[in-house]
C-alpha positions as CSV (number, residue, x, y, z in Angstrom):
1,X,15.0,15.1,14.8
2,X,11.5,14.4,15.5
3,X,9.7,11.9,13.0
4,X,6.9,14.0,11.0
5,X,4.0,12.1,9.3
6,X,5.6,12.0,6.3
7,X,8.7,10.2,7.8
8,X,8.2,6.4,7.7
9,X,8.6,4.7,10.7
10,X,11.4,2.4,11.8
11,X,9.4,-0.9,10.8
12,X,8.2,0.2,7.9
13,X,11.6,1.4,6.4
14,X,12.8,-2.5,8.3
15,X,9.7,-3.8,5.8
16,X,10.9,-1.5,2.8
17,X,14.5,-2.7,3.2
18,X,13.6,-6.4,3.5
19,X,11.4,-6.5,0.4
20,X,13.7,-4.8,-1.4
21,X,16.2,-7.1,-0.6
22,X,13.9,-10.4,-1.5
23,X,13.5,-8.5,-5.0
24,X,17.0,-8.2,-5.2
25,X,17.5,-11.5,-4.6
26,X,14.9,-12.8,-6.2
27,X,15.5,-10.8,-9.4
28,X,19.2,-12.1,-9.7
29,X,18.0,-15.9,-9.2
30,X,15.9,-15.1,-12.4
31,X,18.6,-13.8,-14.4
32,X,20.8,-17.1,-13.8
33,X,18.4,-19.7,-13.8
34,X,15.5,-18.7,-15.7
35,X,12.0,-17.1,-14.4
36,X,10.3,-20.9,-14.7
37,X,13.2,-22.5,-13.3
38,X,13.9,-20.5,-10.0
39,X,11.3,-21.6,-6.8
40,X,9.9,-19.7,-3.8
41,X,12.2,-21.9,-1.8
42,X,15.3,-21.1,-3.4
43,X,14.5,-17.5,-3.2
44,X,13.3,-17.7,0.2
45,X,17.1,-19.6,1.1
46,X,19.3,-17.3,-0.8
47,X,17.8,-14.6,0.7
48,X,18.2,-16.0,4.0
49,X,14.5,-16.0,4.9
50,X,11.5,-18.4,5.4
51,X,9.0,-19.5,2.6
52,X,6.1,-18.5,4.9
53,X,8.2,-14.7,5.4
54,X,8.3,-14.8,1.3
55,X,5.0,-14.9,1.2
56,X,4.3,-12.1,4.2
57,X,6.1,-9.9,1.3
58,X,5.2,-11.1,-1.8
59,X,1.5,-13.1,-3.2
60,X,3.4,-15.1,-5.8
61,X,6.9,-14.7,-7.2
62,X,5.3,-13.1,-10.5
63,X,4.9,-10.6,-8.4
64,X,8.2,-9.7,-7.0
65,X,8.7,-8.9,-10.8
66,X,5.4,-7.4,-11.5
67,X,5.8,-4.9,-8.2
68,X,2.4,-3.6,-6.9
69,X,0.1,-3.8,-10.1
70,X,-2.3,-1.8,-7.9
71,X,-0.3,0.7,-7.0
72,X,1.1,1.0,-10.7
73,X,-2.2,1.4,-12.0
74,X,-3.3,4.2,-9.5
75,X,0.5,5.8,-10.0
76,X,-0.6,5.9,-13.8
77,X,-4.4,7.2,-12.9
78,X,-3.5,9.9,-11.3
79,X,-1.0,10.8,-13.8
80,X,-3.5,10.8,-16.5
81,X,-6.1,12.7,-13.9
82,X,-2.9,15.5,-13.8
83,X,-3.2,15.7,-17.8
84,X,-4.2,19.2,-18.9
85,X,-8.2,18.9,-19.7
86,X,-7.3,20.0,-23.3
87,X,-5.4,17.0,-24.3
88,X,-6.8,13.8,-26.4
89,X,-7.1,11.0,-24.9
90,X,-4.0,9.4,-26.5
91,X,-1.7,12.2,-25.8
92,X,-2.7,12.3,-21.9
93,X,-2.3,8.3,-22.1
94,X,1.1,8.6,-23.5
95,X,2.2,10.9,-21.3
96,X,0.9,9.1,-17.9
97,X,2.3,5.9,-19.4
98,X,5.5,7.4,-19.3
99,X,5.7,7.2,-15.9
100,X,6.4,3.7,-16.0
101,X,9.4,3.5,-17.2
102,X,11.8,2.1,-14.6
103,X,15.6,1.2,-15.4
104,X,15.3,-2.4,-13.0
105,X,16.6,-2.8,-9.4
106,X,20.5,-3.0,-8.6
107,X,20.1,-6.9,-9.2
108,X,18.9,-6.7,-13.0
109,X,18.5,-4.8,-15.5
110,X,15.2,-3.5,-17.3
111,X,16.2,-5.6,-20.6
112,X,16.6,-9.0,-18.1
113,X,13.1,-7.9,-16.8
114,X,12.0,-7.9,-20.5
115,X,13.3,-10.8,-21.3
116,X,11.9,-12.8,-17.9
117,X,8.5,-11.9,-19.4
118,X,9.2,-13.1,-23.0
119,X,10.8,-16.4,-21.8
120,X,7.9,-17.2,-18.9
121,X,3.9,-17.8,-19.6
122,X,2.8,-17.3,-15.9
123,X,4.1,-13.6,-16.2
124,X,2.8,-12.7,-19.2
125,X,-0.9,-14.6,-18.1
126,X,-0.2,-11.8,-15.1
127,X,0.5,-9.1,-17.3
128,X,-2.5,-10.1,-19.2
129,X,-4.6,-9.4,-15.8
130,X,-3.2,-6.2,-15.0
131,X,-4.4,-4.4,-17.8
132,X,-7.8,-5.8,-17.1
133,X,-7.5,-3.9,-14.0
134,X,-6.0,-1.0,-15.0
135,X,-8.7,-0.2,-17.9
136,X,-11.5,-0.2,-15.2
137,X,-8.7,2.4,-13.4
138,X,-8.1,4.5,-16.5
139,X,-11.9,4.4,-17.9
140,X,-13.1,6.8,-15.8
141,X,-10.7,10.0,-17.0
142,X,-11.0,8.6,-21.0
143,X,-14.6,8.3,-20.8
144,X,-14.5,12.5,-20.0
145,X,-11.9,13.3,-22.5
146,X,-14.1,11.4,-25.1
147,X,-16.9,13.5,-24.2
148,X,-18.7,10.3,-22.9
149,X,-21.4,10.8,-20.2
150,X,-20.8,9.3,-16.6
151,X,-22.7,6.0,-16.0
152,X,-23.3,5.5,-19.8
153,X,-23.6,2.0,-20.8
154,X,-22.3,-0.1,-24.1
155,X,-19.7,2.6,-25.0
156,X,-16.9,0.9,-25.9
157,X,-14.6,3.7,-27.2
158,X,-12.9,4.2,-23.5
159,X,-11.8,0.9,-22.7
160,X,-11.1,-0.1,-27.0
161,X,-8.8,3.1,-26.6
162,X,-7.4,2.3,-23.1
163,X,-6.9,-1.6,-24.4
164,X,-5.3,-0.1,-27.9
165,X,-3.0,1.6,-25.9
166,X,-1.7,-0.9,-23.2
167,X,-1.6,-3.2,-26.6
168,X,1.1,-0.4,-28.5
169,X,3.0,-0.4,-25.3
170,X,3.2,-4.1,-25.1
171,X,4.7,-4.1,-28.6
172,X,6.9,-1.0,-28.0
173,X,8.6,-2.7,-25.2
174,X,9.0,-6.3,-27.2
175,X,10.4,-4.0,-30.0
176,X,12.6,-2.4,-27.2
177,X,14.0,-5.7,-26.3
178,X,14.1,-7.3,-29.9
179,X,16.9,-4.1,-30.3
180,X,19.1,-5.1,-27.0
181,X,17.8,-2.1,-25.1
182,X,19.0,0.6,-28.1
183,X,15.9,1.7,-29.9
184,X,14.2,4.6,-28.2
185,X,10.6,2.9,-26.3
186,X,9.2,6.6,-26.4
187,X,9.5,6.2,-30.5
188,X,8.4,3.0,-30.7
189,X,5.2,3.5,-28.5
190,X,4.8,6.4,-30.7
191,X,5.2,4.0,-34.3
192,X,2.9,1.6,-32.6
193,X,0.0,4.0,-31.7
194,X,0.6,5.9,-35.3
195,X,0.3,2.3,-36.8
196,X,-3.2,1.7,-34.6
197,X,-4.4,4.8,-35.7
198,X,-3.8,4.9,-39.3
């Protein structure tokens, strides 16, 4: 079978293979010994790697937990870009922000990842970040769903509704873990936002 443009290349599925195997690794080292505890060295060893290879995959270990906040944001752009037009800009925002939702890598579970960001200030400072980044990302679409002109200045409804949001699903998931992983995040986003919007 010839490889097509779509098919990723032997070194790139190597690459794919190897940092899923550091997150893996990394992930479980969490779990046992606590986010703040666990070094790049020790996840560099047990994963059978260098500490200068680490950082070929990975900027910081916040990261290997965070994943690609980039590509997050742009996976949750074009999600809300894919909205009908006819949809407020807290329904299409709900809905692309369901496309987050991941149930953790084989070495942990979505409620360990929860609780890694509870338990560890340097993730949350990062999480913090991200959604600095992603209302530049998202401003764009709300801005046009609010009816708000291109290139206009000292609006703030766009980013205070983008900002509103990322804050209900911040809560939603806290709730999520505060429950052991039972409570339904969909429904608790949903309380949150209803809560917000009074």
């Amino acid at each position: 079978m010839e490889p097509t443009s779509e098919t990723p290349s032997l070194r790139e599925r190597t690459r794919r293979a190897v940092h899923a195997e550091i997150t893996d690794t990394a992930l479980r080292l969490f779990a046992e010994q606590g986010f703040e505890a666990t070094t790049v060295e020790q996840i560099a060893t047990a994963a059978g790697i260098s500490r200068r290879s680490f950082f070929h995959y990975f900027r910081s270990k916040e990261d290997v937990v965070l994943g690609d906040l980039e590509a997050l944001g742009r996976r949750v752009r074009d999600a809300l870009e894919a909205r009908p037009e006819s949809e407020s800009a807290w329904d299409a925002l709900r809905e692309a922000l369901k496309t987050l939702h991941a149930p953790g890598s084989g070495a942990v579970t979505a409620l360990e990842i929860a609780d890694m960001y509870a338990d560890a200030p340097s993730l949350r400072a990062k999480h913090l970040e991200k959604h600095l980044r992603w209302q530049e990302l998202f401003a764009p679409d709300i801005e046009r769903r609010l009816g708000i002109a291109p290139g206009t200045t000292a609006d703030p409804r766009a980013r205070a509704v983008i900002a509103a949001a990322l804050a209900c699903l911040d809560t939603a998931v806290e709730a999520w873990r505060e429950s052991g992983g039972t409570a339904d995040p969909v429904d608790l986003f949903d309380a949150a936002v209803a809560a917000v919007r009074g």
